[in-house]
C-alpha positions in Angstrom: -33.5 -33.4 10.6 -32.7 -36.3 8.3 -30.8 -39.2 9.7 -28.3 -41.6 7.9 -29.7 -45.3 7.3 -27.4 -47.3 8.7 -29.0 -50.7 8.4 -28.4 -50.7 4.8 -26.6 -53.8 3.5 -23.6 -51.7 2.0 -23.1 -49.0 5.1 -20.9 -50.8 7.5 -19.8 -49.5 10.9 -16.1 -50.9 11.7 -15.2 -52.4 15.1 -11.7 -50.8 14.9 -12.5 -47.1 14.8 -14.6 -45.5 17.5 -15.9 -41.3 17.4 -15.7 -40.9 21.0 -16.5 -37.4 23.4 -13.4 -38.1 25.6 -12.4 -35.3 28.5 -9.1 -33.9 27.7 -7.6 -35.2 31.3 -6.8 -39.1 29.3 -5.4 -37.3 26.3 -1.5 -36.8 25.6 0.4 -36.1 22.6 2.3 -39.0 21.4 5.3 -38.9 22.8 7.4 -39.6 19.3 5.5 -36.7 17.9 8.1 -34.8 15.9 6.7 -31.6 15.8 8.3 -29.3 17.9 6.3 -26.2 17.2 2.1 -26.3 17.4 2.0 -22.8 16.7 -0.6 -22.1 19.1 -2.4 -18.8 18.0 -5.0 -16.4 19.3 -6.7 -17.3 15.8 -6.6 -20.7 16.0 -7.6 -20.6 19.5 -10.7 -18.5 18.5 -11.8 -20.9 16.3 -11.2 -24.1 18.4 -13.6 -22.5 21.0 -16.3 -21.6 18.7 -16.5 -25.0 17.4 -13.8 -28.3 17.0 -14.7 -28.7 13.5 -12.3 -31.8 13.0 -12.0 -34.9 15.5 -8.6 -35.6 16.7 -7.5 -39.4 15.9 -6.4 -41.3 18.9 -5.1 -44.9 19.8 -4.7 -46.2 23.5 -2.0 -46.0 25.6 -0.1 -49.6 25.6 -0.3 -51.2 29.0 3.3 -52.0 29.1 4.3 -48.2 28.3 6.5 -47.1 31.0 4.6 -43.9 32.6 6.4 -41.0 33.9 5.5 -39.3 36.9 2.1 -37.3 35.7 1.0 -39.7 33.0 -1.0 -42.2 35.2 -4.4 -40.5 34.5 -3.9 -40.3 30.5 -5.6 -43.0 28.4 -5.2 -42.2 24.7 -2.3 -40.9 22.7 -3.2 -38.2 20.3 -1.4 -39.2 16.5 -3.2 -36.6 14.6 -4.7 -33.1 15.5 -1.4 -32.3 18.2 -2.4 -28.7 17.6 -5.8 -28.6 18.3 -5.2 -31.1 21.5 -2.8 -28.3 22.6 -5.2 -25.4 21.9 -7.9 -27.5 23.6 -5.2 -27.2 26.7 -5.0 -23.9 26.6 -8.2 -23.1 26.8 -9.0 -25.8 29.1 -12.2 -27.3 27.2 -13.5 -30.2 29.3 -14.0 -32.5 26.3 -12.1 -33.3 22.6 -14.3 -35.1 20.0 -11.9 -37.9 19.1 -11.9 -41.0 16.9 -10.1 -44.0 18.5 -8.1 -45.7 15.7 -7.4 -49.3 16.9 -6.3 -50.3 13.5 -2.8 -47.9 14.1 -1.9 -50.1 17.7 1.3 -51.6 17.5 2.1 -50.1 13.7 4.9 -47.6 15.3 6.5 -47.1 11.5 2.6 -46.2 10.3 2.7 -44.1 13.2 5.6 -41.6 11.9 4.8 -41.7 8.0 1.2 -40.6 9.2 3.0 -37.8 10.6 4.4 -37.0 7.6 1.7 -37.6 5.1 -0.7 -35.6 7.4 1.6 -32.5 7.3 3.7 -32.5 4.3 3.0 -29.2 2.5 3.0 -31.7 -0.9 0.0 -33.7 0.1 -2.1 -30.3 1.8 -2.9 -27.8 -0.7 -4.3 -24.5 1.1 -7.2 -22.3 -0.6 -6.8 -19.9 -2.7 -7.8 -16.4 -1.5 -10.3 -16.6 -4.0 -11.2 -20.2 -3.3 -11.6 -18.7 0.7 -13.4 -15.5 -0.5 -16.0 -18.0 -2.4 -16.2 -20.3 1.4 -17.3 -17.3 2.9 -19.3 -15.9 0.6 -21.3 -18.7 0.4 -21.3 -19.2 4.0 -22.4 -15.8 4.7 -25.4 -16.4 1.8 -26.0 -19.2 3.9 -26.7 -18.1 6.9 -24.1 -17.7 8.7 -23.8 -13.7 10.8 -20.2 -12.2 10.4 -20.1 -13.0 13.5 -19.9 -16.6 13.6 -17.8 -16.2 10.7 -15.1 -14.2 12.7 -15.1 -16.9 15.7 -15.1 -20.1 13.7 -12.3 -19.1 11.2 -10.5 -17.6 13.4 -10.4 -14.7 11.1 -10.5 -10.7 11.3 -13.4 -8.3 11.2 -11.5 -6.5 8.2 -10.8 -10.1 6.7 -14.4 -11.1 6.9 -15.6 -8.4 5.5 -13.0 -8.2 2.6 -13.7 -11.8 2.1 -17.5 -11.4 1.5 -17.1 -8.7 -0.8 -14.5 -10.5 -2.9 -16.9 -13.5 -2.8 -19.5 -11.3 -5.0 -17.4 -10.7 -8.2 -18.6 -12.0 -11.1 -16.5 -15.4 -12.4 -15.4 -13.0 -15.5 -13.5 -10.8 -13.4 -12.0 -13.9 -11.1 -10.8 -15.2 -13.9 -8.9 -12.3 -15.3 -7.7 -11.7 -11.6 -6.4 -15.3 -11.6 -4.4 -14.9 -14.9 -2.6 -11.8 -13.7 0.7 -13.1 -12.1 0.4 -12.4 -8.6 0.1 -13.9 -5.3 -3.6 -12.6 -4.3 -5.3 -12.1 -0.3 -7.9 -11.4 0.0 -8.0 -8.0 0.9 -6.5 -8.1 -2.9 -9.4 -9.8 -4.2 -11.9 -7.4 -2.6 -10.7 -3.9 -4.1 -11.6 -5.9 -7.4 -14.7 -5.5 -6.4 -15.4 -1.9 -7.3 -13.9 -2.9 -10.9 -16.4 -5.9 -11.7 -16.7 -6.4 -14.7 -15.0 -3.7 -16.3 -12.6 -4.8 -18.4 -10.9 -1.6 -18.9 -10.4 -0.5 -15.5 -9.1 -4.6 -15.0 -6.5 -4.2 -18.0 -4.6 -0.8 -16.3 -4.7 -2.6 -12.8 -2.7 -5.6 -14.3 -0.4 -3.2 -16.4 0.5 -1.8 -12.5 0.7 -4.8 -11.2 2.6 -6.3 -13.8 4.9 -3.4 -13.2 5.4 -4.4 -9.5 3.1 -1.7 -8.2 1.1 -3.1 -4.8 -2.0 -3.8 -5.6 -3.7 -1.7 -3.6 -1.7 1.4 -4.8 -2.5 -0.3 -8.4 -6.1 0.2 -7.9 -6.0 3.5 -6.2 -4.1 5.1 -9.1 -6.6 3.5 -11.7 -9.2 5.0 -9.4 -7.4 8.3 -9.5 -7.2 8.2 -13.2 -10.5 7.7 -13.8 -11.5 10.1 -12.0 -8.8 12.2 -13.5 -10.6 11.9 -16.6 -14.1 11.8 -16.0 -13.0 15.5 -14.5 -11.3 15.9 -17.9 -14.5 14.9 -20.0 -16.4 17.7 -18.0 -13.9 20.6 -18.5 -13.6 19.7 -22.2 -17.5 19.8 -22.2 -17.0 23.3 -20.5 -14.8 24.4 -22.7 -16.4 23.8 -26.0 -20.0 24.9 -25.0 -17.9 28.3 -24.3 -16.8 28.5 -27.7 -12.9 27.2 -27.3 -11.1 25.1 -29.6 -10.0 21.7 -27.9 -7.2 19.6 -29.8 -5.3 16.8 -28.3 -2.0 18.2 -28.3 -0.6 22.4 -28.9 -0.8 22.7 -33.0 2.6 23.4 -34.4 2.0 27.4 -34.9 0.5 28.2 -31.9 1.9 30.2 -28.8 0.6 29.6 -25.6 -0.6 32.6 -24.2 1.7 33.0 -20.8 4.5 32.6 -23.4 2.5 35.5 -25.7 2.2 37.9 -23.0 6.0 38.0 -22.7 6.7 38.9 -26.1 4.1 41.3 -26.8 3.8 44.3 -24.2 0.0 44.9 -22.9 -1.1 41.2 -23.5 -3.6 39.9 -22.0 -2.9 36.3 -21.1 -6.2 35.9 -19.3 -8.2 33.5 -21.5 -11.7 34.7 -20.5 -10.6 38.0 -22.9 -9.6 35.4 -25.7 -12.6 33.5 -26.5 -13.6 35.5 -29.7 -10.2 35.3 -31.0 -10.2 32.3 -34.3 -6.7 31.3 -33.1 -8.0 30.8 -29.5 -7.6 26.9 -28.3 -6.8 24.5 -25.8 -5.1 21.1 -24.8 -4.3 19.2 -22.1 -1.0 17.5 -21.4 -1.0 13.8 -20.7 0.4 14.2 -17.3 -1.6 17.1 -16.4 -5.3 16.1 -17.8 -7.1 18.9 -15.1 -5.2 22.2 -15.9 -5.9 23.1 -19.8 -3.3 25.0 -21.5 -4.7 27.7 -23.5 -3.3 28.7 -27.3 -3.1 31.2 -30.2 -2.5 30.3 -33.5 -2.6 33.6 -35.3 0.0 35.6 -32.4 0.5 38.0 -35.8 -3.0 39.4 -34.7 -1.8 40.4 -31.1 1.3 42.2 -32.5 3.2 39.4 -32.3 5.9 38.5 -35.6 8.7 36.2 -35.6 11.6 37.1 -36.6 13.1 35.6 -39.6 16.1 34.7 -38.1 13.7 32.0 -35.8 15.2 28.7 -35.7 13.8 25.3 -34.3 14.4 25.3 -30.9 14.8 22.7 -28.3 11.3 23.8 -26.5 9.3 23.0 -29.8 11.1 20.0 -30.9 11.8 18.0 -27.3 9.5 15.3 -26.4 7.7 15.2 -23.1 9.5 13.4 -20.7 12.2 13.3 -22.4 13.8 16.5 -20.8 17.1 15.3 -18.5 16.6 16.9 -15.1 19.6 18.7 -13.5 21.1 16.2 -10.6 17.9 15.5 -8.6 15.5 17.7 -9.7 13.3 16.5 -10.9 11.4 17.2 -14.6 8.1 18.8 -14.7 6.2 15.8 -15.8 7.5 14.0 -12.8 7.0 16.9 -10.4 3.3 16.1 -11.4 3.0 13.1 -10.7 4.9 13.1 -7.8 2.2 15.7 -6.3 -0.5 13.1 -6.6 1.4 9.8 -6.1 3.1 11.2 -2.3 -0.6 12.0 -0.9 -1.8 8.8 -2.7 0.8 6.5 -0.8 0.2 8.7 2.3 -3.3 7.3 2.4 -2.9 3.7 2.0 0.1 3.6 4.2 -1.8 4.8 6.6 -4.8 2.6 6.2 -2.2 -0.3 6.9 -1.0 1.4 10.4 -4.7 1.8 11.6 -4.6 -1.8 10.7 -1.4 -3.0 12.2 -2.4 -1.2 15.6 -4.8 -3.1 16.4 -2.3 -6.1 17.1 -2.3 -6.9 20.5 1.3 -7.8 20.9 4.2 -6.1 19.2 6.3 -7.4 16.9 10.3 -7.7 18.1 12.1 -4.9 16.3 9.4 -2.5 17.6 10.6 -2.2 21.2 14.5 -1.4 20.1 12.9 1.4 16.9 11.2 2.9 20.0 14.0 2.9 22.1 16.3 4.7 19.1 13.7 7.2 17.8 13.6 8.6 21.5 17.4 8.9 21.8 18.5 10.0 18.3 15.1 12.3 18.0 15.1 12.5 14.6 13.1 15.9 13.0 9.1 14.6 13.1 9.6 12.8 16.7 11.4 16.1 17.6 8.8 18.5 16.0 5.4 16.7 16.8 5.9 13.7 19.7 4.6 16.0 22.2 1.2 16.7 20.5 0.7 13.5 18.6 -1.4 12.3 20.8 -3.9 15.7 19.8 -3.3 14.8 16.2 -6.5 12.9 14.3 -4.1 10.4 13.2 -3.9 9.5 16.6 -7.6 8.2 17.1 -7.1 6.8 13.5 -4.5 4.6 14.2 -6.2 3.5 17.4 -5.1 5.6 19.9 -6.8 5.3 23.6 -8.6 7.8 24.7 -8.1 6.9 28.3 -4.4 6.2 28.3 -4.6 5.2 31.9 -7.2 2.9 31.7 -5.3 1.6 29.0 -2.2 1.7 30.7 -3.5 -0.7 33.5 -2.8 -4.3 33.1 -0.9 -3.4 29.7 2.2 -6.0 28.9 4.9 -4.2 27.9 4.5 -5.4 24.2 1.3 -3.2 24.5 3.0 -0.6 25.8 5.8 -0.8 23.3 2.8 -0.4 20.7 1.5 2.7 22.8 4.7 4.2 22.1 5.2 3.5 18.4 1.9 4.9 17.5 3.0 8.2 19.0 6.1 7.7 16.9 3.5 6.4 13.8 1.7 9.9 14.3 4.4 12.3 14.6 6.4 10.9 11.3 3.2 10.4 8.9 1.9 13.8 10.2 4.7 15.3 9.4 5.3 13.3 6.0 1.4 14.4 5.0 -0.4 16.5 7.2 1.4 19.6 8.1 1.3 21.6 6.1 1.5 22.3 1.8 5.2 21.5 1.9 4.6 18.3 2.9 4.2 17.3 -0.8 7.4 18.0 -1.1 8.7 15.4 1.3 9.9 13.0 -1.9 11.8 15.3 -3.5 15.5 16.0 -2.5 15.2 19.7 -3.6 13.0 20.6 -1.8 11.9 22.1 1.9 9.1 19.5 3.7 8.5 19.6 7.4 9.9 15.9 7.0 13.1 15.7 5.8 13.5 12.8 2.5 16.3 11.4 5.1 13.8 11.0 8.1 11.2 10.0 5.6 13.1 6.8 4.2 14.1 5.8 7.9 10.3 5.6 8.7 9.5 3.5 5.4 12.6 1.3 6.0 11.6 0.6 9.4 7.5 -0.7 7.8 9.2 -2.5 4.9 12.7 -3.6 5.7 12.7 -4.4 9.3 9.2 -4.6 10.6 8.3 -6.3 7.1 9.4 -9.4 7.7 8.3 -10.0 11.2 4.9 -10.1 10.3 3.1 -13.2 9.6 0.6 -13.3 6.2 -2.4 -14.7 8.1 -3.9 -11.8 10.0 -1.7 -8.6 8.1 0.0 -8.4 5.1 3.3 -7.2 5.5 3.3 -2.9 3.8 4.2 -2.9 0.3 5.4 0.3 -0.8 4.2 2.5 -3.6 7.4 3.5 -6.4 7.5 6.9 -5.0 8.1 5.4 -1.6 10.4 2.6 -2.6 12.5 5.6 -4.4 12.9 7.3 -0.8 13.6 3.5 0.7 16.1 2.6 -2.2 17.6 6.1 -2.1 17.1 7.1 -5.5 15.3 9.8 -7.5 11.8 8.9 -8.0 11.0 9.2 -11.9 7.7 8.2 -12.5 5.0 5.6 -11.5 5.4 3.7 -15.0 9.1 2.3 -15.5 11.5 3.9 -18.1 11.6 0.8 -21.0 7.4 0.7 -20.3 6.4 4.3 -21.3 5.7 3.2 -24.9 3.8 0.2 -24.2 1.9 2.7 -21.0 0.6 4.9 -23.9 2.8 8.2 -23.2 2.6 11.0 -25.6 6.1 11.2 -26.3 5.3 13.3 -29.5 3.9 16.2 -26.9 6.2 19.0 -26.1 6.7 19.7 -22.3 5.5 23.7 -21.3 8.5 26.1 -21.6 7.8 28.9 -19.1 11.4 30.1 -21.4 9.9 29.9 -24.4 8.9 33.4 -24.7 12.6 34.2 -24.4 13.6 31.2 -26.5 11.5 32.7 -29.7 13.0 36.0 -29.3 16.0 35.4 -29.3 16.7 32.6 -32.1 18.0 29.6 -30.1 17.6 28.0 -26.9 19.3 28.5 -24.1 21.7 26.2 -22.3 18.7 24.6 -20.0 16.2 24.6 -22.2 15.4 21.0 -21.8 14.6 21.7 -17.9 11.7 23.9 -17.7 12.2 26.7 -15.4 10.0 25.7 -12.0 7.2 27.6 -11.7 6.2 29.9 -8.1 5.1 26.5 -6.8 8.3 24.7 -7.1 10.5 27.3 -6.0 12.0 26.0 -3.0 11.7 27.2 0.7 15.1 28.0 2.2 15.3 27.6 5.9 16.6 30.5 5.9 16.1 34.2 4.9 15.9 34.9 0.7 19.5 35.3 -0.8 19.9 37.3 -4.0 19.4 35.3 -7.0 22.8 34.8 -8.0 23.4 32.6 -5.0 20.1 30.5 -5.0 21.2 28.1 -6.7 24.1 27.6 -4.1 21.4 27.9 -1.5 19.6 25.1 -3.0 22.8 22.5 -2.9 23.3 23.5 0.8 20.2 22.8 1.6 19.7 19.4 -0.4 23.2 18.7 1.1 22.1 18.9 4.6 18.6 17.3 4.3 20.4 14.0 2.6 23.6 13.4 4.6 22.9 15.9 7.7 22.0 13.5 11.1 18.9 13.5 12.2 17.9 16.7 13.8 20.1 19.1 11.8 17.7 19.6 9.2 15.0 20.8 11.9 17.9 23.0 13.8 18.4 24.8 10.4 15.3 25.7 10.2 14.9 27.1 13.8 17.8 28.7 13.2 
């Protein structure tokens, strides 16, 4: 261990200052302190007890300072570290290292500005979370166990953890992290990680973010999307070692082969039966990059001819995405993407609970959401409550296992917790997990086990009330994906990219949407009224709580039934259905 020289000529020790061990029974705050607040935290407390990292400055007590009753023992006032002197209280440490400042007795004004100076937000300048993530980083290279880490920062597992990982990207990526505009955490910084260093990847996470996506929901849907299209790479690989044709979008002439089938009796649509055929092809839609939709060019071979009196019609000349859905329904393109992005925010959403439980204490506006979920019963808490506790989501979310052992000595913020992870499982089971409707739980058309209403109050209550009661230090407040702000916002969700950014997000706007009509559009010379709305396929048909009506009053069905899921109070939806 080396030492420091202090006998050299330049290295002088000062007789007004003093680094003394004092016990904490002759230290008090200064009684001017102005702060009113020390915002004493298990954190902060955590870290205080692994290791006082910085001294607390202290003068003597005047002798002519009129004591109260109480004060006789104390010997020092404590003029800067009032928080840690007060965590040192509260966990009753026996000792404060302390440096006795003889040079501030008798300057009361210098007392008060260094009050000021020593907290003003102007003068302290925290870390950034990538400045933090390289503290930890280095520390961890250093030597010190996660562990440690956790006790003498005061810090998370998770944060730790996230911390080291985003410690290990390369200073490339940091810096084109840093030039995005956004306020990063760590946790931010570490799903970079899995991105290092490809550019790419780094440019379509800062489109998203840049679009006001969260980033976390930024990097899953790049995640998705490449793995989207490595799946795409692989079927087109497939497809043209078998012989098919593979263009990037349907070539002017060519029929797809559901829409061929209809026009020509005996067709075969199946396109194993096609591959010798010189007309046979393939493409993929932008939106769609997993499902290839198969072609003809020469239909004339297959007994198919036009008729001369064929015009243009809206099918073949209509851009995707450009078709105007009817009310709320929403457009193919959009039903989609809606499919992936609702399972998508499902996951990280739920991440964020099994997160949030582990808080010890509940946050205010939990106790009064429990309180009205059991009394107004909404669908989910109706449906599922009962065997939430049975539900995987449960243990995910940090359910006991022993609810009485749990139970004993529980404050009732705990318990309030307890309850609101029941109420936690039986909404994002019923949002996600029960069943294939449930990925229709976005879409006001539609039947879901969870009703859009219902849906929204559950997101309102993570964002909009219990948002805001959570601090930034140990748990980022939940940020919501677009398909979940459209629920919160209640509007129809359109899309992940907004509308005046499709050109600049690279959508093929020059690609025709699929007309399951079109069949009856050629035939006939012109397009029908709707022809902008593709017809929904067996998949989007909805599920009527009720039994089938004829045809002619489905759509009236439909309204009903969108009608009472939207304004219907909670409960009614879920009645229908029993009904």
């Amino acid at each position: 261990m080396s030492t420091v020289p202090l006998h050299l000529p330049d290295i002088a020790q000062p007789d007004n200052l003093h680094l003394l061990r004092i016990p904490l029974k002759y230290l008090t705050h200064f009684p001017d302190n102005v702060r009113e607040d020390f915002g004493i935290t298990p954190a902060f407390c955590k870290s205080l007890l692994a290791k006082q990292q910085v001294v607390l400055t202290a003068i003597p007590i005047p002798d002519d300072y009129d004591r109260q009753e109480g004060e006789e023992e104390f010997l020092f006032w404590v003029i800067k570290g009032n928080r840690r002197l007060e965590g040192g209280r509260k966990l009753q440490l026996e000792t404060m290292l302390c440096l006795v400042d003889l040079t501030m007795v008798g300057d009361r004004a210098g007392l008060f500005i260094d009050q000021l100076v020593e907290n003003d937000g102007d003068f302290r300048v925290s870390l950034s979370a990538f400045e933090q993530a390289q503290a930890l980083f280095q520390a961890h290279q250093a030597g010190a166990s996660r562990t440690e880490l956790r006790q003498r920062t005061g810090r998370t597992r998770q944060q730790i953890t996230a911390g080291i990982k985003a410690g290990k990207i390369s200073e490339q990526t940091r810096r084109a992290a840093q030039a995005m505009d956004h306020a990063w955490t760590l946790d931010d910084v570490a799903l970079l990680a899995e991105f290092d260093g490809d550019e790419r990847a780094l440019a379509k996470i800062q489109q998203r973010i840049d679009w006001g996506h969260p980033v976390a929901y930024a990097v899953e849907s790049v995640r998705d999307e490449l793995a989207e299209q490595a799946a795409q790479n692989r079927l087109v690989a497939e497809l043209e070692q078998a012989g098919v044709r593979v263009t990037e979008s349907r070539p002017p002439d060519a029929l797809l082969l559901d829409s061929l089938a209809r026009l020509v009796d005996g067709f075969d649509p199946d396109p194993a039966r096609h591959a010798s055929c010189a007309g046979h092809g393939a493409f993929f839609y932008s939106y769609n990059k997993t499902q290839p939709e198969y072609y003809c060019t020469t239909p004339a071979e297959h007994g198919y001819t036009p008729r001369e009196s064929t015009t243009p019609t809206a099918a073949a000349s209509a851009p995707s995405g450009s078709a105007e859905p009817r009310g709320d329904e929403p457009a193919r393109k959009t039903v989609i993407e809606g499919r992936a992005a609702w399972p998508r925010a499902g996951t990280l959403r739920q991440q964020w609970l099994a997160e949030f439980f582990q808080r010890k204490n509940a946050p205010k506006p939990v106790l009064p959401f429990v309180t009205r979920m059991l009394l107004d019963m909404p669908g989910p808490v109706r449906d599922f409550l009962t065997a939430a506790h049975r539900s995987p989501l449960y243990a995910q979310f940090g359910g006991p296992a022993d609810l009485d052992q749990a139970l004993r000595g529980a404050s009732t913020g705990q318990q309030a917790m307890m309850m609101l992870r029941l109420i936690a499982v039986a909404f994002e089971h019923q949002m996600t997990k029960a069943g294939q409707d449930c990925k229709n739980t976005w879409r006001p058309d539609k039947y879901s086990p969870c009703s859009r209403a219902d849906a929204a109050l559950w997101l309102r209550f993570l964002v909009d009330t219990l948002g805001p009661e959570l601090g930034t230090r140990t748990l980022q407040p939940y940020q919501p994906a677009p398909i979940e702000r459209a629920l919160i916002d209640g509007t129809p969700y359109r899309g992940d990219v907004p509308a005046d950014q499709t050109d600049i997000a690279g959508e093929e706007l020059t690609e025709p949407a699929p007309e399951p009509d079109e069949a009856a559009i050629i035939e006939h010379g012109s397009a029908p009224v709707e022809a902008s709305e593709p017809a929904p396929s067996t998949d989007d048909e909805p599920i009527l709580p009720h039994d089938p009506a004829p045809a002619s009053s489905a759509r009236q069905d439909l309204a009903e039934v969108t009608s009472l899921t939207e304004t219907a109070v909670p409960g009614d939806l879920g009645d229908a259905q029993a009904a």
